[in-house]
C-alpha positions as CSV (number, residue, x, y, z in Angstrom):
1,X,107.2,120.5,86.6
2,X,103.5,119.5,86.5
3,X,102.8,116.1,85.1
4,X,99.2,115.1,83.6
5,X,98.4,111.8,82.9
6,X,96.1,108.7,82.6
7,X,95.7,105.3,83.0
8,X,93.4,102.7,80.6
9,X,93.1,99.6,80.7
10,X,90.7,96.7,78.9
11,X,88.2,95.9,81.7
12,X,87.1,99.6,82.0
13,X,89.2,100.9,84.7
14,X,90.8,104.3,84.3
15,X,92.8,106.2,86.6
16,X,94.1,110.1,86.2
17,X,96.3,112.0,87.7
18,X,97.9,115.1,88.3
19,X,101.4,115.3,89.9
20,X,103.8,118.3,90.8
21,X,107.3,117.8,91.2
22,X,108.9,120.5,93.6
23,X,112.5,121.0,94.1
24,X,112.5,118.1,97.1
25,X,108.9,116.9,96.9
26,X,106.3,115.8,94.6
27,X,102.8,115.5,95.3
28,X,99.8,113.6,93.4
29,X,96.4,113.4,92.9
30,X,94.4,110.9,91.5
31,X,91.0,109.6,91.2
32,X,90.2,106.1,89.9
33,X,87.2,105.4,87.6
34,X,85.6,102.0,87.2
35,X,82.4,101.1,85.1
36,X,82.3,105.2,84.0
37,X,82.1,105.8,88.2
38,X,84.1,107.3,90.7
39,X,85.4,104.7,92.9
40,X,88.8,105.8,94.6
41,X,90.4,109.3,94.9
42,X,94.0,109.7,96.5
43,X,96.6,112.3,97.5
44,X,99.7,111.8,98.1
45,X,102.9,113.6,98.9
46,X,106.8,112.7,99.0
47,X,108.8,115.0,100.8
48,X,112.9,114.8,100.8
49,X,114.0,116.1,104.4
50,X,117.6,115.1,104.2
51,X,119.9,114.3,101.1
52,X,119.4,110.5,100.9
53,X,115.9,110.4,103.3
54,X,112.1,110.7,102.0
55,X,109.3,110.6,103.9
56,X,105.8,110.5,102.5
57,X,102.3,109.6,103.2
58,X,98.9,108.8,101.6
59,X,95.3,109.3,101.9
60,X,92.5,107.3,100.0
61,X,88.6,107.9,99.9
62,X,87.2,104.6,98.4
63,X,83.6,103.9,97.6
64,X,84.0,100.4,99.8
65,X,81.4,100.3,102.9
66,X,84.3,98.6,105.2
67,X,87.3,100.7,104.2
68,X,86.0,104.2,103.1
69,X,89.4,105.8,104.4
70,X,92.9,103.8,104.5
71,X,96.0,105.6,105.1
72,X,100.0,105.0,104.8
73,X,102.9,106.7,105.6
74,X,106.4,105.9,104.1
75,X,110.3,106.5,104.4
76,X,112.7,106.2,102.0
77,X,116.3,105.8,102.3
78,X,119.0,105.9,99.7
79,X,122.1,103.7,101.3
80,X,124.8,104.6,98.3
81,X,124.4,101.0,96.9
82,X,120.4,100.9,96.8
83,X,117.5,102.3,97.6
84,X,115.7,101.4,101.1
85,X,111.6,101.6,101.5
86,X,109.3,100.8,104.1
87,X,105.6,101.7,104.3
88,X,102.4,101.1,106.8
89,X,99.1,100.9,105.9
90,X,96.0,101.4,108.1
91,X,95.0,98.2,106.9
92,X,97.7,97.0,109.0
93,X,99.9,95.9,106.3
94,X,103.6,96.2,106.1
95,X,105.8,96.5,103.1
96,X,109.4,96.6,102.7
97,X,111.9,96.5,99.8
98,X,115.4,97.1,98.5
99,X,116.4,98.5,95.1
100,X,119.3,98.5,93.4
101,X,119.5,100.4,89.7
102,X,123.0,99.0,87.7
103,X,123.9,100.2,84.6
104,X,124.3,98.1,81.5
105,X,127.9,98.3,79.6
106,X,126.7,99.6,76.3
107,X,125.0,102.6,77.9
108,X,126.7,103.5,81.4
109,X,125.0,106.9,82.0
110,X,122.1,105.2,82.1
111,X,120.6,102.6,85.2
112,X,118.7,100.6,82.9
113,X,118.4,97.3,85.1
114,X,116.9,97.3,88.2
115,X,116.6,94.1,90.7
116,X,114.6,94.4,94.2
117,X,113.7,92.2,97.1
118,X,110.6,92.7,98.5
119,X,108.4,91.5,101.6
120,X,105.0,92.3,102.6
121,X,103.0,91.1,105.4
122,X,99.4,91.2,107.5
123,X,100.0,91.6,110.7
124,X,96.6,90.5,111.6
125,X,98.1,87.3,110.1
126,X,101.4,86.8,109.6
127,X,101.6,83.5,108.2
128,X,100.5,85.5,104.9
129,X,104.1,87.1,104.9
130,X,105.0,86.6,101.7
131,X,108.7,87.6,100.3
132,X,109.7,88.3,96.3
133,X,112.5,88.9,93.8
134,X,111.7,91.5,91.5
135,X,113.3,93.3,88.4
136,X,113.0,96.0,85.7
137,X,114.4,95.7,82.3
138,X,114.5,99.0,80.2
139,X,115.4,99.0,76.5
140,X,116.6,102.1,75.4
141,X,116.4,101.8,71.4
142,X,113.0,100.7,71.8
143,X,111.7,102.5,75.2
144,X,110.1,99.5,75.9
145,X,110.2,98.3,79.7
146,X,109.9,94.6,81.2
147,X,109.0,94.3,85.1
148,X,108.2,91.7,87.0
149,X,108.6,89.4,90.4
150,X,108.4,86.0,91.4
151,X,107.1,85.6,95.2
152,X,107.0,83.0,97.9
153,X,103.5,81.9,96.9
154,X,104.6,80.8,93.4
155,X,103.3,83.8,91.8
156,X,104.6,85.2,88.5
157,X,103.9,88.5,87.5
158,X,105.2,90.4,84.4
159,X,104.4,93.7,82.8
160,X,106.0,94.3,79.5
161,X,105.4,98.1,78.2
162,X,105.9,99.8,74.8
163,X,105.2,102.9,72.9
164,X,102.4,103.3,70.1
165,X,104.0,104.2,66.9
166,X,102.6,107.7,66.0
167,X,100.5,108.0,69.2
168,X,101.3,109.7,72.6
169,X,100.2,107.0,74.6
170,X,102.2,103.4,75.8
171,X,100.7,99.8,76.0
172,X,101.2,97.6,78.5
173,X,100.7,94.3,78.4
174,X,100.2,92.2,82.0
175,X,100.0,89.2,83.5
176,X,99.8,87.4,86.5
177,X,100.1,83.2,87.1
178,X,99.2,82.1,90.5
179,X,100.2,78.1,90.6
180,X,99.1,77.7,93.9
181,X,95.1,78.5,93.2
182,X,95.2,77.8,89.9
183,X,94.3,81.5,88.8
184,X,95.8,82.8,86.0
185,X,95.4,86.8,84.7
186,X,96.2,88.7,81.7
187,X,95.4,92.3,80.7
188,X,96.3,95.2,78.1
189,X,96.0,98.5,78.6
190,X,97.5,101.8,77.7
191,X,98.9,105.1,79.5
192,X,99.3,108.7,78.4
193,X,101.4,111.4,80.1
194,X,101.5,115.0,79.4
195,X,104.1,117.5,80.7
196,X,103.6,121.2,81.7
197,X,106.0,123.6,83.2
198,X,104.5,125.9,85.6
């Protein structure tokens, strides 16, 4: 299954894709566009060696003097109960998290409530560690989605997604509340997906 698609959103940032999904792997390939320029292209690719085990890696070419390469590799590991994910950057940075999917009682064929723990960390300065509770709310009748976490530095984030009535495309609507430093973000944008069987 080959899987087109593209990202807008209001500050002129775009970022397309193309993604195949193999049998026990899926690999991507995107480029980033900002101001009508080029300014990151990626690959990526997620391969499943083992029923409940992934591992993966990434490459990204950015138009950034300091960092014009950065690289990660991945693992994922599905434990019965949740899902398992740790990845390392060449930045030196060090993610890990935990996902568990439930399903809600009015639709039990369906995992339509996720909630994660997360931690991430600089190991050229670990006293930036930072740990967070996340979640992912998905309304069914609607299609609409609402994600979001609340970290260690007192930061609220939130992404609430919805479909355009009689277009092929979602909105997204985003935000981000740092109480900390004061700084405050919002955003709208919209995505479009395509499917093709090849």
């Amino acid at each position: 299954l080959g899987l087109v698609g593209s990202e807008m959103c209001i500050r002129d940032r775009t970022k397309a894709y193309l993604q195949y999904n193999g049998n026990n792997f899926c690999t991507r390939v995107a480029a980033g566009i900002t101001n009508m320029r080029p300014s990151m292209y990626t690959v990526s690719h997620l391969h499943t060696v083992l029923s409940n085990l992934a591992i993966g890696g990434k490459v990204s070419l950015k138009q950034h003097k300091q960092f014009p390469v950065a690289y990660a590799a991945a693992v994922r590991f599905d434990t019965g109960g949740g899902v398992l994910e740790a990845t390392a950057t060449s930045k030196r940075k060090v993610l890990a998290s935990f996902t568990r999917r439930l399903a809600h009682p009015s639709t039990p064929d369906q995992d339509n409530v996720a909630v994660a723990a997360l931690f991430k960390m600089d190991t050229t300065e670990p006293s930036s560690a930072s740990v967070a509770l996340g979640y992912s709310l998905r309304f069914p009748e609607s299609n609409s989605v609402v994600r979001g976490n609340v970290d260690s530095n007192c930061v609220v984030r939130c992404t609430m997604e919805n479909d355009v009535e009689f277009l092929a495309v979602r909105s997204f609507f985003s935000s981000s509340l740092d109480f900390l430093r004061n700084k405050y973000k919002f955003g709208l944008g919209f995505t479009t997906v395509s499917y093709t069987h090849l």
